[in-house]
LODO-52098 format. One record per residue (C-alpha): residue number from 1; x, y, z. Coordinates in nm, 2 decimals, decimal comma. Each point is the difference from the previous one (the first is absolute). Example, Ala and Ser with C-alpha at 12.3 -4.5 7.8 and 13.67 -1.06 7.14 Angstrom:
// LODO-52098
(pavex 1; (1,23; -0,45; 0,78));
(pavex 2; (0,14; 0,34; -0,07));
This chain:
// LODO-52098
(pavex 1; (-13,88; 4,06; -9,15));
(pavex 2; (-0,26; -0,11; -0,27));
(pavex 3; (0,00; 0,43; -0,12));
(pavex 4; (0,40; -0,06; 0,00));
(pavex 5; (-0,01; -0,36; -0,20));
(pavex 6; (-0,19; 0,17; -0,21));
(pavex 7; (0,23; 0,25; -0,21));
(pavex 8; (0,30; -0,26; -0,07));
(pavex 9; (-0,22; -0,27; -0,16));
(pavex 10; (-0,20; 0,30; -0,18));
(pavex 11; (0,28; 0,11; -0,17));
(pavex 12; (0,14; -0,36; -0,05));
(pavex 13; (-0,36; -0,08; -0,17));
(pavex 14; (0,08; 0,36; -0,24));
(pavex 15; (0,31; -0,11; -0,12));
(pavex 16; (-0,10; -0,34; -0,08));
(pavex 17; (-0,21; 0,11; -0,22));
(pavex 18; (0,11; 0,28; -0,09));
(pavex 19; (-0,20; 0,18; -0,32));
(pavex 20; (0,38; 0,10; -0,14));
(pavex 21; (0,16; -0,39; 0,01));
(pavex 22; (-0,33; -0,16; -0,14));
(pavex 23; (-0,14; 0,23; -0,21));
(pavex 24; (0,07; 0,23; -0,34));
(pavex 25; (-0,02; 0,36; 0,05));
(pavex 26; (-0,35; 0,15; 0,05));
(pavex 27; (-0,15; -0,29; 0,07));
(pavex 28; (-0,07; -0,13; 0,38));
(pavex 29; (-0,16; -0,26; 0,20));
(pavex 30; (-0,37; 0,18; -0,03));
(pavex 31; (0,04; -0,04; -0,41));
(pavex 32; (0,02; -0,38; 0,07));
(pavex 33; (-0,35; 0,04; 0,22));
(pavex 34; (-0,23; -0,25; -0,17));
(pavex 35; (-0,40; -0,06; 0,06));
(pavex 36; (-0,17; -0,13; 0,33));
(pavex 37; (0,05; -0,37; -0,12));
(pavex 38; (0,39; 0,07; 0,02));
(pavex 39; (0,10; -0,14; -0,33));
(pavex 40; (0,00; 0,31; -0,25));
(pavex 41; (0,40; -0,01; 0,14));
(pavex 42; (0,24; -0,12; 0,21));
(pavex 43; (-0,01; 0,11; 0,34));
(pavex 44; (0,31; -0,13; 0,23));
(pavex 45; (-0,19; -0,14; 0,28));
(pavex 46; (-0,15; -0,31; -0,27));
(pavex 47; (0,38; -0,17; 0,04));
(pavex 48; (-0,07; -0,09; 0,37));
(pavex 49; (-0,24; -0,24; -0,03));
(pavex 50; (0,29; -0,22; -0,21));
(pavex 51; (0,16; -0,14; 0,32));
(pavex 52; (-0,33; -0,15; 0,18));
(pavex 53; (-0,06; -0,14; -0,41));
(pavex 54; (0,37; -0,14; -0,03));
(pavex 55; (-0,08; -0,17; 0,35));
(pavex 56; (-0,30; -0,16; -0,10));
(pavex 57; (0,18; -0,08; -0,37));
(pavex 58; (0,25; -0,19; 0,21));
(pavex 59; (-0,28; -0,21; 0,20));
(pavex 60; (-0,14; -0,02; -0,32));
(pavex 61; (0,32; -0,19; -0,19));
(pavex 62; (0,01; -0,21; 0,29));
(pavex 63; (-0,35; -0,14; -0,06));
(pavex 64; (0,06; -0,01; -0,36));
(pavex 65; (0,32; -0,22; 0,03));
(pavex 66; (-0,11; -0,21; 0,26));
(pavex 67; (-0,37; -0,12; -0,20));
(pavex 68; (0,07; 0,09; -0,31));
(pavex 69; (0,36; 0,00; -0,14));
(pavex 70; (0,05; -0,34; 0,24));
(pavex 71; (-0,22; -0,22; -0,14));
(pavex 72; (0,03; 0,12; -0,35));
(pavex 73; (0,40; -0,06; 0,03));
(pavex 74; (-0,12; -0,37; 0,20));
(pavex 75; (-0,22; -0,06; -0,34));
(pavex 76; (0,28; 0,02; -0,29));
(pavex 77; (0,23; -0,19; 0,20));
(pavex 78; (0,25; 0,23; 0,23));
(pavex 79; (0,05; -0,22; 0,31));
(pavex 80; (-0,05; 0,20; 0,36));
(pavex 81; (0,33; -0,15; 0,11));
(pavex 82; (0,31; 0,19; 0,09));
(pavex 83; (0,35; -0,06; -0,14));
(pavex 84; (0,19; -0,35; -0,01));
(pavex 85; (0,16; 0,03; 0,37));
(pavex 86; (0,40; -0,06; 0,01));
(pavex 87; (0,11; -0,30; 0,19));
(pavex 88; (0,08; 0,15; 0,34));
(pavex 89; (0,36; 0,01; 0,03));
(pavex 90; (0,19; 0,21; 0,31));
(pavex 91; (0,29; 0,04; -0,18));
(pavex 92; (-0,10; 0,17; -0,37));
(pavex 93; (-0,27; 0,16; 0,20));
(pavex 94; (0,28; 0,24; 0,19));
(pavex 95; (0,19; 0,07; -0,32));
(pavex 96; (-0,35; 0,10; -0,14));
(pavex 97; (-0,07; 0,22; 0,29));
(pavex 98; (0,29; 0,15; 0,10));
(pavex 99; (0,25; 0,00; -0,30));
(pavex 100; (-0,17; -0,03; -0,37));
(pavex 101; (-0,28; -0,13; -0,15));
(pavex 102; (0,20; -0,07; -0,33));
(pavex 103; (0,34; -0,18; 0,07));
(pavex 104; (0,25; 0,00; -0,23));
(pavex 105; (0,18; -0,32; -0,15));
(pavex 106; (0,29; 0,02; 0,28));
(pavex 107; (-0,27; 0,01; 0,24));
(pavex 108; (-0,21; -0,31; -0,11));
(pavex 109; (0,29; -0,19; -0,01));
(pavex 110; (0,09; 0,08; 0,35));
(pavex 111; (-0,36; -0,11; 0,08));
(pavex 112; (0,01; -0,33; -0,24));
(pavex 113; (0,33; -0,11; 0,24));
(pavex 114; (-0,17; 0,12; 0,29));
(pavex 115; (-0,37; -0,20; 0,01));
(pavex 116; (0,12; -0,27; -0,30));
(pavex 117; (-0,22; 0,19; -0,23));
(pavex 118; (0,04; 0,02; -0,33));
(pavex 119; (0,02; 0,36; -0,15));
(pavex 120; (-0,32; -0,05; -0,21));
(pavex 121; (-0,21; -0,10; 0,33));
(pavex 122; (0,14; 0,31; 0,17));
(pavex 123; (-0,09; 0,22; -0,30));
(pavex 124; (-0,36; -0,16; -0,01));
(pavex 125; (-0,02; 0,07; 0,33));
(pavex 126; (0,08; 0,34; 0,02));
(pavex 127; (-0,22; 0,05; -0,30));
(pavex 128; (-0,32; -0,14; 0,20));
(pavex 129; (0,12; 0,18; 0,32));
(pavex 130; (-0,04; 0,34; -0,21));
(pavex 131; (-0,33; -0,10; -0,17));
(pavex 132; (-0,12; -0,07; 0,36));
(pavex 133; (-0,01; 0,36; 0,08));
(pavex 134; (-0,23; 0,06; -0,36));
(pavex 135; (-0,34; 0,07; 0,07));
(pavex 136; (-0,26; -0,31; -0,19));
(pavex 137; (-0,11; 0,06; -0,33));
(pavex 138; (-0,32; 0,00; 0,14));
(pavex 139; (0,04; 0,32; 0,18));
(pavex 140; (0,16; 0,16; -0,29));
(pavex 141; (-0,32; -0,10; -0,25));
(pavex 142; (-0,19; 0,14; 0,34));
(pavex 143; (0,15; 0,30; -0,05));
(pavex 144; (-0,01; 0,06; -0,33));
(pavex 145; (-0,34; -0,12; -0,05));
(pavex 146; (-0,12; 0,32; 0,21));
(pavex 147; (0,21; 0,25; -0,14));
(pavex 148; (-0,08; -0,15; -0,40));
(pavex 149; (-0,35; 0,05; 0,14));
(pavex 150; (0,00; 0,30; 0,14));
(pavex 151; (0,18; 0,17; -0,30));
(pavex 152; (-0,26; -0,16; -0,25));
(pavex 153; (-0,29; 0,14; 0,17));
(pavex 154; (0,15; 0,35; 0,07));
(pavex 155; (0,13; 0,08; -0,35));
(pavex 156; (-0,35; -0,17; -0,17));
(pavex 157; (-0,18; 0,32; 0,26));
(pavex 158; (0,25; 0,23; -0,03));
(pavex 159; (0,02; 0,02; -0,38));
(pavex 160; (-0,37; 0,11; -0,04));
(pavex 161; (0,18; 0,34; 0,21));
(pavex 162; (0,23; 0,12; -0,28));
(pavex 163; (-0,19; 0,25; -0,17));
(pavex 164; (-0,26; 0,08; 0,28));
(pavex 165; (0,06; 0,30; 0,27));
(pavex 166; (-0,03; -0,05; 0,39));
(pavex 167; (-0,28; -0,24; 0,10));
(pavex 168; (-0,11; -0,21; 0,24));
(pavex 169; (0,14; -0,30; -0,18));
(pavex 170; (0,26; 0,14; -0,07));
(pavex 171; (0,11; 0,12; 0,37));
(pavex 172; (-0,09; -0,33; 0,09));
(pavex 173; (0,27; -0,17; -0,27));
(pavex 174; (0,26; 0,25; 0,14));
(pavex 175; (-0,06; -0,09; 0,35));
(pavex 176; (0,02; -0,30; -0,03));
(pavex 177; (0,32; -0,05; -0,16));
(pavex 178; (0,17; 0,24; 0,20));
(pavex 179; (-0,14; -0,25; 0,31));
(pavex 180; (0,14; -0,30; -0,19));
(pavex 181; (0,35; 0,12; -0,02));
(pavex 182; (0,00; 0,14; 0,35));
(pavex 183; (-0,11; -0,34; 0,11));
(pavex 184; (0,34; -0,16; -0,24));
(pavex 185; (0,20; 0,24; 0,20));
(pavex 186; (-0,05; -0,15; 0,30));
(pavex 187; (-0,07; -0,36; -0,12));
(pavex 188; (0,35; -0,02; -0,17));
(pavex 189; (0,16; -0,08; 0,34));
(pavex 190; (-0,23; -0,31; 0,04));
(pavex 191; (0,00; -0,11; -0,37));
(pavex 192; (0,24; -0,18; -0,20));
(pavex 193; (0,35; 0,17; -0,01));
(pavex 194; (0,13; 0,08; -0,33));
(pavex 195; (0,32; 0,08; -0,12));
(pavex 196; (-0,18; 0,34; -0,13));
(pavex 197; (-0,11; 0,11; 0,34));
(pavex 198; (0,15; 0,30; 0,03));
(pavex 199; (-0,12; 0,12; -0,39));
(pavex 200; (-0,33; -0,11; 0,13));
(pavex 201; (0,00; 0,23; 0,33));
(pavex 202; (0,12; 0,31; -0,24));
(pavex 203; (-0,27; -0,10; -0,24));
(pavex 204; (-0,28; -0,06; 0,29));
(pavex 205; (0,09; 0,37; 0,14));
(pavex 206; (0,01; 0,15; -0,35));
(pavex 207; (-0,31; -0,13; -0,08));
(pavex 208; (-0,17; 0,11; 0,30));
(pavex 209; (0,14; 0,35; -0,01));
(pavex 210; (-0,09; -0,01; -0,45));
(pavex 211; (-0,36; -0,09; 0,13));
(pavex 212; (-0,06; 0,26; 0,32));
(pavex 213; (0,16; 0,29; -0,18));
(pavex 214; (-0,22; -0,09; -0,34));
(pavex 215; (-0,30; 0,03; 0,22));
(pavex 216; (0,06; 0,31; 0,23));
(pavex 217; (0,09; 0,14; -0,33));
(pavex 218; (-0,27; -0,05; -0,19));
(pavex 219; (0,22; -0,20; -0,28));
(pavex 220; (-0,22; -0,27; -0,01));
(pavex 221; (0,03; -0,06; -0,39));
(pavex 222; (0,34; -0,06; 0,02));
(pavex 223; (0,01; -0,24; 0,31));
(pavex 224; (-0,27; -0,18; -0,12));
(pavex 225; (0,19; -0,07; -0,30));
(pavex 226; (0,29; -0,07; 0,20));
(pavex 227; (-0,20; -0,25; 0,19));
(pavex 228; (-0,14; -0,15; -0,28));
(pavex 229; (0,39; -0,03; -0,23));
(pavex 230; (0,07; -0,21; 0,35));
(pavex 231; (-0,25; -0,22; 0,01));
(pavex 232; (-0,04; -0,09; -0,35));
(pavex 233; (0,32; -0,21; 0,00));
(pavex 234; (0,01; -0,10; 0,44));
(pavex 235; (-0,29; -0,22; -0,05));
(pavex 236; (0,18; -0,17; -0,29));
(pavex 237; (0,30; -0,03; 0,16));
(pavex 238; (-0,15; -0,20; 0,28));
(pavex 239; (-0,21; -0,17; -0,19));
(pavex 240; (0,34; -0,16; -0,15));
(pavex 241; (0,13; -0,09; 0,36));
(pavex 242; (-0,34; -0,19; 0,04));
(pavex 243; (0,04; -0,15; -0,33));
(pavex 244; (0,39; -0,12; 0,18));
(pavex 245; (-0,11; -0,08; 0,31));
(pavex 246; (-0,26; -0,26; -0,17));
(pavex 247; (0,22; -0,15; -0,22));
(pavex 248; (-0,12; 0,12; -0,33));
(pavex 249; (0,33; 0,15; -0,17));
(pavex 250; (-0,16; 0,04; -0,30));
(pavex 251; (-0,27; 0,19; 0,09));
(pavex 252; (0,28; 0,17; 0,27));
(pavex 253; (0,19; 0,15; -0,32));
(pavex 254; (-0,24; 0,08; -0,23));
(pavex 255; (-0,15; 0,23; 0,29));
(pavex 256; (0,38; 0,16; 0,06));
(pavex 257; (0,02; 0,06; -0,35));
(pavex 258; (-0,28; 0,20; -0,01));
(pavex 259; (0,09; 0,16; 0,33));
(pavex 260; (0,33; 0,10; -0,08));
(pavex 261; (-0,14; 0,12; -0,33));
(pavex 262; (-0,28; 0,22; 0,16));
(pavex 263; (0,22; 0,13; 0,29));
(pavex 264; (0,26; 0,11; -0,24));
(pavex 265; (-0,24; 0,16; -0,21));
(pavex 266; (-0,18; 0,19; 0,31));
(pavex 267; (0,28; 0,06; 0,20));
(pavex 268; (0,30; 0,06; -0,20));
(pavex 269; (-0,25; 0,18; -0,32));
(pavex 270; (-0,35; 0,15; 0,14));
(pavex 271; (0,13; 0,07; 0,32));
(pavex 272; (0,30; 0,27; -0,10));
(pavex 273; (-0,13; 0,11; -0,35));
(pavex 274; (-0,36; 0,09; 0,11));
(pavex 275; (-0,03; 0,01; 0,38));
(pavex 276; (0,35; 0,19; 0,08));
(pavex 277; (-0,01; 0,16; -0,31));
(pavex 278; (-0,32; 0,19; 0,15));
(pavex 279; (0,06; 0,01; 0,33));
(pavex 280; (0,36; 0,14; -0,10));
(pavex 281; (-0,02; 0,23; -0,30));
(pavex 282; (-0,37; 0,06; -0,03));
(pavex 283; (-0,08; 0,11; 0,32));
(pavex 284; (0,32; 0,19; -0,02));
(pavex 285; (-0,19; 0,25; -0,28));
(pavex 286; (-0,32; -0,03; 0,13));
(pavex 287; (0,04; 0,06; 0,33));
(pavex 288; (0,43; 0,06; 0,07));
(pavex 289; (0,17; -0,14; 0,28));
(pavex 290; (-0,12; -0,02; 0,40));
(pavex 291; (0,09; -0,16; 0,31));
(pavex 292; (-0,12; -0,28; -0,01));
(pavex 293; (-0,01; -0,06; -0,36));
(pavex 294; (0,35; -0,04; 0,08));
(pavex 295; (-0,05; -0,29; 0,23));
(pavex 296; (-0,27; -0,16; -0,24));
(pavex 297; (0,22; -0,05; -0,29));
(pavex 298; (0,33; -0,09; 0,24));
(pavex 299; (-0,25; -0,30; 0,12));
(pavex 300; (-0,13; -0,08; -0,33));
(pavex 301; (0,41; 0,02; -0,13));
(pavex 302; (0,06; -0,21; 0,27));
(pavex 303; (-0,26; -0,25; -0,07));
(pavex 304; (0,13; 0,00; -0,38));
(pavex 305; (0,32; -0,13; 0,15));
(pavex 306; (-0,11; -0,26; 0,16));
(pavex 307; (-0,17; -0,12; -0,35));
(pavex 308; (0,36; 0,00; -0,16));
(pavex 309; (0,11; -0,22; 0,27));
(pavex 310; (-0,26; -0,23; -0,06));
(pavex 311; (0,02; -0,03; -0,33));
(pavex 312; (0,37; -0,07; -0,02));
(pavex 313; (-0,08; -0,28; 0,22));
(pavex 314; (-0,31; -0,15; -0,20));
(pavex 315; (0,27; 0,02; -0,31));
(pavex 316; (0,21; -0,14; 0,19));
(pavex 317; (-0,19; -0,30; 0,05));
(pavex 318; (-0,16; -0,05; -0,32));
(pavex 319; (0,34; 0,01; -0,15));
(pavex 320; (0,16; -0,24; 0,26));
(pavex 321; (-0,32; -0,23; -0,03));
(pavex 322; (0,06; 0,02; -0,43));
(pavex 323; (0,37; -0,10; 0,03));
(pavex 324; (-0,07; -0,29; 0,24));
(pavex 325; (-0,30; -0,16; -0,15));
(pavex 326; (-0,07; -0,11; 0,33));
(pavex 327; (-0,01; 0,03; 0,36));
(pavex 328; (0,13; -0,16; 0,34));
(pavex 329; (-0,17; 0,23; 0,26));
(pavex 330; (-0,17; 0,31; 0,09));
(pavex 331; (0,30; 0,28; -0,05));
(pavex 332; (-0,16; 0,21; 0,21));
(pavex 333; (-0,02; -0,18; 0,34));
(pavex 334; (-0,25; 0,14; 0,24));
(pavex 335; (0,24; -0,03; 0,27));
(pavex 336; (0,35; -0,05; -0,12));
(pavex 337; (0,17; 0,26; -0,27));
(pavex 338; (0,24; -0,26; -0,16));
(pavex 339; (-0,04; -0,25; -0,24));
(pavex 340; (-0,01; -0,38; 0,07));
(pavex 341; (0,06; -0,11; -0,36));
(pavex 342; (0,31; -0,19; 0,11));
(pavex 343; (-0,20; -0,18; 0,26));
(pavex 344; (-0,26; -0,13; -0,21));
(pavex 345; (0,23; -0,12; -0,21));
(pavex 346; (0,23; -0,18; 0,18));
(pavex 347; (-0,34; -0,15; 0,21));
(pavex 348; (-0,23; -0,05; -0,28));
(pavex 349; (0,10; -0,38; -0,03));
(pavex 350; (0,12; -0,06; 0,40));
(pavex 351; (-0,21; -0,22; 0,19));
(pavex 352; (-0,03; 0,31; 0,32));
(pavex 353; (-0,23; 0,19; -0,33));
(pavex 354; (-0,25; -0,18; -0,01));
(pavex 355; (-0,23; 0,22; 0,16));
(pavex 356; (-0,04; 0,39; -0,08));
(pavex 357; (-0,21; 0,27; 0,12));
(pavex 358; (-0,30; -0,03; -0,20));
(pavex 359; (0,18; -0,08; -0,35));
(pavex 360; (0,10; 0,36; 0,02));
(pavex 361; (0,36; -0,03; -0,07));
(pavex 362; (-0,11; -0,30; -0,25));
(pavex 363; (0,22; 0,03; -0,36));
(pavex 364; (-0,25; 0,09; -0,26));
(pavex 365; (0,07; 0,01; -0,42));
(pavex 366; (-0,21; 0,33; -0,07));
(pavex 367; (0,12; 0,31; -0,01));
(pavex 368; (0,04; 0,23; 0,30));
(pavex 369; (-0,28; -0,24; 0,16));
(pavex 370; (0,01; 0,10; 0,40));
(pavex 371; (0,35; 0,21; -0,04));
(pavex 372; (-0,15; 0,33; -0,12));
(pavex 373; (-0,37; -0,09; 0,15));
(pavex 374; (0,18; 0,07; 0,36));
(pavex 375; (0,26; 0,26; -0,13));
């Protein structure tokens, strides 16, 4: 049985890596044989210590949230208290349930009639009902605290890689991120839900097949700069949602200026004129067309779409956030995908406001303040 088992999972194991797919003619998988150490190249088998890494990664956040990011959110002021709790009511509870979480006007007058409510109580309630479900600011500065972190630290090691061949540091820097993103693949069902969660997913499995096929490859320049173009403007980004979370607008958009400003530059200018330009047209003379040259540069197109996505919404924002002056709430809602401008409106002077989740949805006079920090 074992001598049978035998020939099937052989010839699965020759066509998954098959010299033809991952390889240019007249080269094969003994070319790529490095020295004893196991670092002169890439060798295949390096990618499966990533999922034992992106485990202890996980455990690793965890810690980092729980005694680090915790008290430092508990030392600039974010309160470890949940949402302002809706006054239980049976009634508005079912039509919140079972029929809509945003009733229209006919609606909240058939409710005003019905519990001698007026309609601006009902509206502030169903306001508070929805930011009930939000997740605390302090879990969100959590969050972000680890992934700001995380991001700093990789792209300050990573960088020292640009310009330097396979080496132990730099198999360590590769490994390593490929372990952090598995570990957001799987963490993205526990974390906060944003409205971009399935860009996110495409991204996470892009990245991870970007990063696996770099390696086995032996196009470790190009990943790294890849990597590198990512990070450079991630750990700024979160940096700004810190900034939010705290309270400190005008630190929050100075640091999205310069976010937006280094993201377009690295994602919508480095990234396609130097990085696709080689991976597309210079390899194409140097070394023509293979198999999976083909699936390289449909990942890396892919990944380039994903960057004009982004950046329409990041100008969408900063132009929103310039014609208001100001704003009411967080646009993008970690839970909900609808604006609650109306409702903060009509409640900001009812008597049922007086109590939000965290200041979070607090009117502000600077511009963009915590509208494009959660966008």
């Amino acid at each position: 049985m074992a001598t049978a088992a035998q020939g099937p999972l052989s010839l699965l194991w020759g066509w998954l890596w098959s010299e033809r797919f991952w390889l240019p003619e007249n080269v094969s998988w003994a070319d790529l044989e490095g020295p004893a150490d196991g670092y002169g190249y890439p060798r295949g088998r390096h990618i499966l210590s990533v999922f034992p890494l992106a485990a202890g990664i996980f455990f690793v956040r965890l810690l980092f949230e729980r005694f680090i990011a915790k008290p430092c959110a508990l030392c600039i002021g974010i309160e470890d208290s949940g949402p302002y709790q809706a006054q239980p009511n049976a009634i508005l509870e079912k039509v919140f349930i079972s029929i809509t979480k945003y009733p229209d006007k006919k609606r909240l007058e058939g409710l005003s009639k019905q519990l001698d409510w007026n309609v601006r109580k009902i509206q502030c309630w169903f306001r508070h009902r929805r930011n009930q479900d939000k997740p605390p600011t302090l879990t969100k500065f959590c969050e972000s605290m680890w992934r700001f972190t995380f991001y700093l630290c990789i792209f300050c090691y990573g960088i020292r890689f640009l310009w330097s061949p396979l080496s132990s540091g730099l198999y360590h820097y590769y490994i390593m991120e490929l372990a952090f993103y598995w570990s957001l693949m799987f963490s993205q069902f526990t974390d906060i839900k944003r409205k971009d969660f399935l860009i996110m997913f495409v991204h996470h499995l892009v990245t991870i097949g970007l990063i696996s096929f770099s390696y086995i490859n032996n196009m470790v320049r190009v990943g790294t700069l890849i990597m590198c173009l990512h990070d450079v403007s991630d750990f700024l980004l979160e940096a700004a949602k810190l900034a939010n979370y705290a309270k400190y607008q005008r630190l929050c958009d100075t640091l999205f200026v310069i976010f937006s400003a280094v993201f377009m530059v690295t994602r919508l200018g480095i990234y396609p004129f130097w990085i696709l330009n080689t991976t597309l047209f210079e390899s194409w003379e140097i070394i023509g067309p293979y198999a999976s040259w083909w699936l390289l540069n449909g990942l890396l197109l892919t990944l380039q779409l994903l960057h004009v996505i982004w950046s329409y919404l990041i100008a969408r924002i900063a132009l929103k956030a310039l014609i208001r002056g100001k704003v009411s709430k967080d646009d993008r809602s970690d839970v909900e995908s609808s604006s609650e401008e109306e409702d903060v409106t009509t409640c900001t002077k009812s008597p049922c406001d007086s109590s939000s989740s965290n200041g979070a949805n607090r009117v502000n006079g600077h511009m963009g303040g915590s509208y494009w920090a959660e966008e």
